[in-house]
Biopython code that builds the backbone (N, CA, C, O; Angstrom):
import numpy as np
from Bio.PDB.StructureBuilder import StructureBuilder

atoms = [
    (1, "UNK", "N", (43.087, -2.579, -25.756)),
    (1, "UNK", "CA", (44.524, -2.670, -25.926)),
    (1, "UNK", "C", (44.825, -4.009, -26.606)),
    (1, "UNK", "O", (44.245, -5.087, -26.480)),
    (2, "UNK", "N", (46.032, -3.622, -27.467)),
    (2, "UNK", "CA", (46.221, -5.213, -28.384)),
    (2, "UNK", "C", (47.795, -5.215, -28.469)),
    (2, "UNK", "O", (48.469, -4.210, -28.693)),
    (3, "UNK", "N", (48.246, -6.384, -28.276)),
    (3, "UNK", "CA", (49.585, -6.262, -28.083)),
    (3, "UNK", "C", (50.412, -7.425, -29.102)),
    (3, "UNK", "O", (50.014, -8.590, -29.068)),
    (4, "UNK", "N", (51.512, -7.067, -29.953)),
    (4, "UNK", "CA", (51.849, -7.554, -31.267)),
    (4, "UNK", "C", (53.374, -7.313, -30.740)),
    (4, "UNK", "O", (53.828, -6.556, -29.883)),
    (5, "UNK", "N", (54.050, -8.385, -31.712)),
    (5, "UNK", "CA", (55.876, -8.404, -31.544)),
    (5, "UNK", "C", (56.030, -8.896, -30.150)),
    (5, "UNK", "O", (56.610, -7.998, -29.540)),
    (6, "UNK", "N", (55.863, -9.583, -29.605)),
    (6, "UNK", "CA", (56.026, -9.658, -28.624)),
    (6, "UNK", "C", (57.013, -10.540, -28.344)),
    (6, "UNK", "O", (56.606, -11.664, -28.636)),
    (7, "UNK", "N", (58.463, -10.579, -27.785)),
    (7, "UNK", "CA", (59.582, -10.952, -27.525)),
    (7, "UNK", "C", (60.459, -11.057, -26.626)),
    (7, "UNK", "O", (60.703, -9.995, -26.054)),
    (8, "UNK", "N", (61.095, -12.049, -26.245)),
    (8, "UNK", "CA", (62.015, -12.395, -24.769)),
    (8, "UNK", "C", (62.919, -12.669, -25.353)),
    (8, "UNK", "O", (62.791, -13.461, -26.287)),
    (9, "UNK", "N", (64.097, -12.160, -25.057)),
    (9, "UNK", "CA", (65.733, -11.841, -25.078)),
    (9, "UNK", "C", (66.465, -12.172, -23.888)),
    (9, "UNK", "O", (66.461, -11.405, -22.926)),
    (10, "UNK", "N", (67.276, -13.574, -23.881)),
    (10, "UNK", "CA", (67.919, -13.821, -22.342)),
    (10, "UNK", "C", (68.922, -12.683, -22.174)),
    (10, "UNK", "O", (69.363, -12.643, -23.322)),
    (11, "UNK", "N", (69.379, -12.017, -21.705)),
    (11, "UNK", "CA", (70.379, -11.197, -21.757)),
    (11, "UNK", "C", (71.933, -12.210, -20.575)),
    (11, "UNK", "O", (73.135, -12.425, -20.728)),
    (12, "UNK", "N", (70.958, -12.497, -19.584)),
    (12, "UNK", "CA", (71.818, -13.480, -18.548)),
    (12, "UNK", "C", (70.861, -14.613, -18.651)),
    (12, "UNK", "O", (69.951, -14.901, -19.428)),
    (13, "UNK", "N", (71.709, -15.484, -16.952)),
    (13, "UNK", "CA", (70.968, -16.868, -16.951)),
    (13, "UNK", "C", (70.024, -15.970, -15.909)),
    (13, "UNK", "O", (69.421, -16.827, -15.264)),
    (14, "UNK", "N", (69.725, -15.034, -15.570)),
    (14, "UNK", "CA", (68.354, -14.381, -14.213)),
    (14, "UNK", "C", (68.126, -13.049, -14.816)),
    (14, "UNK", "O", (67.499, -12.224, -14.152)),
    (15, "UNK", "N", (68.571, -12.731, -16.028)),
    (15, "UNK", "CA", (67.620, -10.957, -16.436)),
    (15, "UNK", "C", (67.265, -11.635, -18.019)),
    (15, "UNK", "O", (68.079, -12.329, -18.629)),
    (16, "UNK", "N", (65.767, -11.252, -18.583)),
    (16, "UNK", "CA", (65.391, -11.279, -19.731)),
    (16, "UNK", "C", (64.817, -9.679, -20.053)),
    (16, "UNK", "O", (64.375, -8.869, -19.239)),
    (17, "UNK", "N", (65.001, -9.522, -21.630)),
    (17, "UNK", "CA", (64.344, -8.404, -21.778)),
    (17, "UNK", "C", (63.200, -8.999, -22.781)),
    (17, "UNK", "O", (63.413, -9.909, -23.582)),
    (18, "UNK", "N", (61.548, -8.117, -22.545)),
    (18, "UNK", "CA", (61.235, -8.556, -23.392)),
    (18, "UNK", "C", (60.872, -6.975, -24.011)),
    (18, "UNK", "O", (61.171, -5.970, -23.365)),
    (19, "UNK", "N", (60.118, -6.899, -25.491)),
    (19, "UNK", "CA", (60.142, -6.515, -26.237)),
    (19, "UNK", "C", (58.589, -6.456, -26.956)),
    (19, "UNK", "O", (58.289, -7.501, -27.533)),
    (20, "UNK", "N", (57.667, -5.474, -26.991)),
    (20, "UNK", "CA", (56.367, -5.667, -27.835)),
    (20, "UNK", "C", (55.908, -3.619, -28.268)),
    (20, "UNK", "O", (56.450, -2.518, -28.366)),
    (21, "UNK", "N", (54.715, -4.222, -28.368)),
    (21, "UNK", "CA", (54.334, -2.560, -29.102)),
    (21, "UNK", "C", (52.476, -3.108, -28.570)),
    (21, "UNK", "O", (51.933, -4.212, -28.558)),
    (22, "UNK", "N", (52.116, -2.085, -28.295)),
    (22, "UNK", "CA", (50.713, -1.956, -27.820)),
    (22, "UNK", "C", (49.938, -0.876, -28.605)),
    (22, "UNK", "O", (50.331, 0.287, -28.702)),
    (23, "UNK", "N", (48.822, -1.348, -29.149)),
    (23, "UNK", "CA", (48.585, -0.686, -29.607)),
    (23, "UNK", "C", (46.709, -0.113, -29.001)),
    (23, "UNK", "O", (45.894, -1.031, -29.092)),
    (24, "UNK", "N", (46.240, 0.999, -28.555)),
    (24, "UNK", "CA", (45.091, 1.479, -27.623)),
    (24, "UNK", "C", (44.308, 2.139, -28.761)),
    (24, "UNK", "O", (44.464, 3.105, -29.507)),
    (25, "UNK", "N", (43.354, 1.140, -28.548)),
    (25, "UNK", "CA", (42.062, 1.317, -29.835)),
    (25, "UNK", "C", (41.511, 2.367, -28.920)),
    (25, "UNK", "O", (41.128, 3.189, -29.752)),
    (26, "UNK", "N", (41.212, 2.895, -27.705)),
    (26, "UNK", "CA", (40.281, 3.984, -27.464)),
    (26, "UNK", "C", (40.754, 5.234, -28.050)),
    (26, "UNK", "O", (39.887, 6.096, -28.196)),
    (27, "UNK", "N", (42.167, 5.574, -28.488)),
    (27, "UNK", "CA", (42.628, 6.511, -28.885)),
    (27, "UNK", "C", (43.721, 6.341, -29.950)),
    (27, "UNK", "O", (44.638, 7.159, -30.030)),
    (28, "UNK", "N", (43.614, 5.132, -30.882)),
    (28, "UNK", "CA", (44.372, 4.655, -31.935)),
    (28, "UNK", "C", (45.779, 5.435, -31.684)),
    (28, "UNK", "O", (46.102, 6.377, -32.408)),
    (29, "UNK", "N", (46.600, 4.977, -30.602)),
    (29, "UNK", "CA", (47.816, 5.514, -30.149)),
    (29, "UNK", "C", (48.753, 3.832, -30.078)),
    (29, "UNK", "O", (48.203, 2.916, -29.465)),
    (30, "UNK", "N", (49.759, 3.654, -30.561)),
    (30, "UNK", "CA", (50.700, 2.746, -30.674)),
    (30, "UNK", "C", (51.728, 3.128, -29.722)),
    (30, "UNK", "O", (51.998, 4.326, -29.635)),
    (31, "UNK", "N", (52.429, 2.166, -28.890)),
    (31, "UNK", "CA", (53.744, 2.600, -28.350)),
    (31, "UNK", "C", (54.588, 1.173, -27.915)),
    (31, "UNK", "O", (54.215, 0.077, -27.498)),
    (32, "UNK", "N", (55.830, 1.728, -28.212)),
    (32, "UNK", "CA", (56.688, 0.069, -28.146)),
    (32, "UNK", "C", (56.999, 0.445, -26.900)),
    (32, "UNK", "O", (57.121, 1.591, -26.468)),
    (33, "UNK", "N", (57.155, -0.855, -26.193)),
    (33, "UNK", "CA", (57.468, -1.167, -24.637)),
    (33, "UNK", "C", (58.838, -2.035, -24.611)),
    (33, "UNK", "O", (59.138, -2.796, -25.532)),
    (34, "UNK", "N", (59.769, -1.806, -23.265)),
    (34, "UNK", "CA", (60.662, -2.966, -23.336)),
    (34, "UNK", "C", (60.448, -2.969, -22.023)),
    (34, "UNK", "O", (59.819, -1.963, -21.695)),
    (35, "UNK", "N", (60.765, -3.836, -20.925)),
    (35, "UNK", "CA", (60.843, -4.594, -20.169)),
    (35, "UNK", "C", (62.141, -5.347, -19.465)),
    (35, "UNK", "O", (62.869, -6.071, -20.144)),
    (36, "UNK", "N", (62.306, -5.189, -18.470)),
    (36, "UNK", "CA", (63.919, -6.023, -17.867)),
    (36, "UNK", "C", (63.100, -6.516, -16.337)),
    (36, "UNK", "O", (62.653, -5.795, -15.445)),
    (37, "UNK", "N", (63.117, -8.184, -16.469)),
    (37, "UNK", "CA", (62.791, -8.823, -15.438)),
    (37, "UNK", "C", (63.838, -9.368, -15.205)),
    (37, "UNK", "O", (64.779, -9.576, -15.971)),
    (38, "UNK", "N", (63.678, -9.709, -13.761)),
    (38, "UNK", "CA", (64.817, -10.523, -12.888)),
    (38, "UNK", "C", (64.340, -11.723, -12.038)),
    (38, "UNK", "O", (63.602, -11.643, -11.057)),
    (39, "UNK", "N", (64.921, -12.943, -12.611)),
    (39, "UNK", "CA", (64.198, -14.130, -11.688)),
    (39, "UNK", "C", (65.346, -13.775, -10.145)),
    (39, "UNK", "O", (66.518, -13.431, -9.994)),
    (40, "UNK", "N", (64.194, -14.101, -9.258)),
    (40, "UNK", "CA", (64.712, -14.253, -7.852)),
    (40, "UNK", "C", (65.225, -15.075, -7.388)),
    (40, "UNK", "O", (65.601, -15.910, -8.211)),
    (41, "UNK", "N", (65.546, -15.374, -6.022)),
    (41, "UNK", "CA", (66.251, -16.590, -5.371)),
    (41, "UNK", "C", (65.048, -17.742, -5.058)),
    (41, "UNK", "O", (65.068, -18.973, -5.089)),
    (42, "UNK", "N", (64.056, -16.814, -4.761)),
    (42, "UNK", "CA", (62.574, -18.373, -5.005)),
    (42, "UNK", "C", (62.210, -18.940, -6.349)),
    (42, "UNK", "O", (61.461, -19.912, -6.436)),
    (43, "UNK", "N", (62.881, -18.174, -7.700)),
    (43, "UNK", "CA", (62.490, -18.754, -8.668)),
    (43, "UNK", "C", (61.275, -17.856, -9.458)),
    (43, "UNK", "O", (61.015, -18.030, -10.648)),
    (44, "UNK", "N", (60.559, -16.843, -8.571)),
    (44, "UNK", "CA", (59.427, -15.950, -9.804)),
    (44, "UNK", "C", (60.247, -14.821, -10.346)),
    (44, "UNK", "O", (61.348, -14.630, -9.830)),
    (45, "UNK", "N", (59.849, -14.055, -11.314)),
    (45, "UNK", "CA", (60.491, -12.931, -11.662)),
    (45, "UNK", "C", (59.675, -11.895, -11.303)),
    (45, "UNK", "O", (58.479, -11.812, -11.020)),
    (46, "UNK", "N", (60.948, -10.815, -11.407)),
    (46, "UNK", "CA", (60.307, -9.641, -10.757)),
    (46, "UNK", "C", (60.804, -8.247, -12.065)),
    (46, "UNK", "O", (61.945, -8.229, -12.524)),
    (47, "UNK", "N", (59.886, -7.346, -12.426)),
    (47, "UNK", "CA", (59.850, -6.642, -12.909)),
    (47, "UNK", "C", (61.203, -5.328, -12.211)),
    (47, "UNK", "O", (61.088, -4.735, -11.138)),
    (48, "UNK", "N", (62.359, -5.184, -13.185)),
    (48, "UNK", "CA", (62.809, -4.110, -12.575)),
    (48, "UNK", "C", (63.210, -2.831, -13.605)),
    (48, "UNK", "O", (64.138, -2.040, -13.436)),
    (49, "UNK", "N", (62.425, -2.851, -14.509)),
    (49, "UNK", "CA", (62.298, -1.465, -15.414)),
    (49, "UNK", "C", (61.510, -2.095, -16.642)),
    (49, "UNK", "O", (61.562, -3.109, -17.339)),
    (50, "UNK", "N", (60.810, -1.026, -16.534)),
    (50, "UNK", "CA", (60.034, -1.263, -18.072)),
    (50, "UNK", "C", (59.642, 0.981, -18.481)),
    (50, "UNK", "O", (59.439, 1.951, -17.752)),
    (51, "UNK", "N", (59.736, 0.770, -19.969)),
    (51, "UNK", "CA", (59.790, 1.362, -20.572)),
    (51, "UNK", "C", (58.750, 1.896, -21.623)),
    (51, "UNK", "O", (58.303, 0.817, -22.013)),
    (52, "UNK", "N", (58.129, 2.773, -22.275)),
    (52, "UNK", "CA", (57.427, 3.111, -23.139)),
    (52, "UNK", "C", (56.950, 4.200, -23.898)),
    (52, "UNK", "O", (56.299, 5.068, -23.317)),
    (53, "UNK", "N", (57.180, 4.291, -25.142)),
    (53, "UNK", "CA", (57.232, 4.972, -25.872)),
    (53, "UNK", "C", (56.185, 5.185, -27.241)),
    (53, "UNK", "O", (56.240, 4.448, -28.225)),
    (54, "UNK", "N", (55.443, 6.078, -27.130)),
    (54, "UNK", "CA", (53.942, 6.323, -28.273)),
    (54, "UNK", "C", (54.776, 6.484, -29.694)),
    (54, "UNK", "O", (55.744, 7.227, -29.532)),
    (55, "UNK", "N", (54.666, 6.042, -30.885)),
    (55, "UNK", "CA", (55.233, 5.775, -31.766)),
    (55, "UNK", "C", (54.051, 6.531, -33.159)),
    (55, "UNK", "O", (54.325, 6.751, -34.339)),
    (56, "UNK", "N", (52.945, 6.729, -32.522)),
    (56, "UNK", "CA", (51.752, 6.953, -33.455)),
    (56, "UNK", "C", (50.734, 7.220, -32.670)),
    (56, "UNK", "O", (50.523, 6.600, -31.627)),
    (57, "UNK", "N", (50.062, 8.106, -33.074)),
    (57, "UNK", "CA", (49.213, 8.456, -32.699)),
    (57, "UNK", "C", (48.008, 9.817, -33.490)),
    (57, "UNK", "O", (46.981, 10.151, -32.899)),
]
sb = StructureBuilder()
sb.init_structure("model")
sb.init_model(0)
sb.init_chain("A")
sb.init_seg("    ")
for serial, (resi, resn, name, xyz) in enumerate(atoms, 1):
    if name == "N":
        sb.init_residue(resn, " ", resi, " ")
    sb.init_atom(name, np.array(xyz, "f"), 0.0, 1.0, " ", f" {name:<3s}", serial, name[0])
structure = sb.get_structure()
């Protein structure tokens, strides 16, 4: 797996989206991903939707 575009978008001051495309050499299949994390009240972030979609294959 190889991962290209890869991008963070603040949307707030505690949700970022990020943004990439993966691409899986065992089966030369591409798919763009997005992502919506949420920093917590301790300060790590936490994953609360991510997304993905095969674009090629």
């Amino acid at each position: 797996m190889e991962c290209f575009h890869f991008a963070i978008k603040e949307l707030s001051s505690n949700i970022v989206q990020t943004t990439f495309e993966i691409k899986d050499h065992t089966n030369s299949k591409v798919s763009l991903r997005s992502s919506l994390w949420k920093k917590q009240a301790d300060g790590n972030w936490q994953i609360i939707f991510h997304q993905g979609t095969i674009v090629q294959s």
